[in-house]
N, C-alpha and C positions, 0 to 999 in steps of 0.2 A: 495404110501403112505409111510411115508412121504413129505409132499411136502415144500422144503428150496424157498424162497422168498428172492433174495439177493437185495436190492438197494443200492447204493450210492459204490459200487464195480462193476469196468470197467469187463466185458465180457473176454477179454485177462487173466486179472489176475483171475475168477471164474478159468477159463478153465485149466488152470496149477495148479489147485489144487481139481478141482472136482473128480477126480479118486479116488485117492487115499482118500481122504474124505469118498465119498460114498462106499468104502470098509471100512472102518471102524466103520463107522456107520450101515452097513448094519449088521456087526458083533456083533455091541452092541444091537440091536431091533433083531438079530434074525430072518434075513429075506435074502432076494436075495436082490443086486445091481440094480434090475431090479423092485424093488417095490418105490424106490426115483425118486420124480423128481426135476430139480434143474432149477427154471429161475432165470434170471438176467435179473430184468427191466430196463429199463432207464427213467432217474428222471431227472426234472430240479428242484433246490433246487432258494426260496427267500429266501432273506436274506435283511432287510432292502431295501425291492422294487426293488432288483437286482437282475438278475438270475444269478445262476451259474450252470457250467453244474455240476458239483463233489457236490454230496450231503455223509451228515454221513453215513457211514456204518451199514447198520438196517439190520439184517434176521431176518425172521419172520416164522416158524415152524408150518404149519399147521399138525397136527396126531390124530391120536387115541390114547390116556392117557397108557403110562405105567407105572406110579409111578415114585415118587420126586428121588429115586435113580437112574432110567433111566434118566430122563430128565437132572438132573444136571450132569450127563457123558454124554450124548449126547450136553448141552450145553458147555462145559472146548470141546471136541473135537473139536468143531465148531470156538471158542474162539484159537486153537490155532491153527486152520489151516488158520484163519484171521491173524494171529498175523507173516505168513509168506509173507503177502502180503503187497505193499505200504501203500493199507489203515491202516491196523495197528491194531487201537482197532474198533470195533462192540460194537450195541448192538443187544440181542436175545431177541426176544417174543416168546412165544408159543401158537397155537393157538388150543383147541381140541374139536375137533370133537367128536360128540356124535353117535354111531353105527346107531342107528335110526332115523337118519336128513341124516344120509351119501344114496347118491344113487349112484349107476350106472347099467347105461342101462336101466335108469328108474324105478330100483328096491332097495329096501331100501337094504344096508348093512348088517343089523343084521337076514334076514331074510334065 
């Protein structure tokens, strides 16, 4: 946790920049490298009844809330580790998670 949801960004280009990202960000939440996890799906995007394979760049930030100050640093860090790749500009969502909907291992989060 955090978990980054990259689409419409080739695997190739996530992968030359996921390290050093998730050091960065592991440093602003205050946590290990080892609490992110990062996929990159593969999308096919319509567009007027056409596919294409290259869809907009969306991450999508599922976490646990740390306040508007964290978020909007963890979002410019995300924003500009996009901004070294072809795709270029992104957009980010956040998505959060509440302690007591969270499970694992079949056990709530918050307990």
């Amino acid at each position: 946790m955090p978990h980054l949801l990259f689409r419409g960004v080739p695997a190739p280009e996530l992968r030359s920049i996921a390290p050093e990202l998730v050091q960065e960000l592991a440093v602003l939440c205050d946590c290990g490298v080892d609490n992110f996890t990062i996929e990159c799906l593969a999308t096919t995007s319509i567009y007027g009844g056409l596919a294409h394979d290259r869809s907009f760049p969306f991450i999508e930030i599922g976490w646990f809330e740390r306040g508007q100050e964290v978020r909007d640093r963890f979002a410019a860090i995300v924003h500009r580790y996009m901004e070294k790749l072809e795709s270029g500009e992104a957009e980010i969502a956040f998505r959060t998670y509440s302690e007591n909907a969270y499970y694992i291992e079949g056990k709530p989060y918050s307990s």
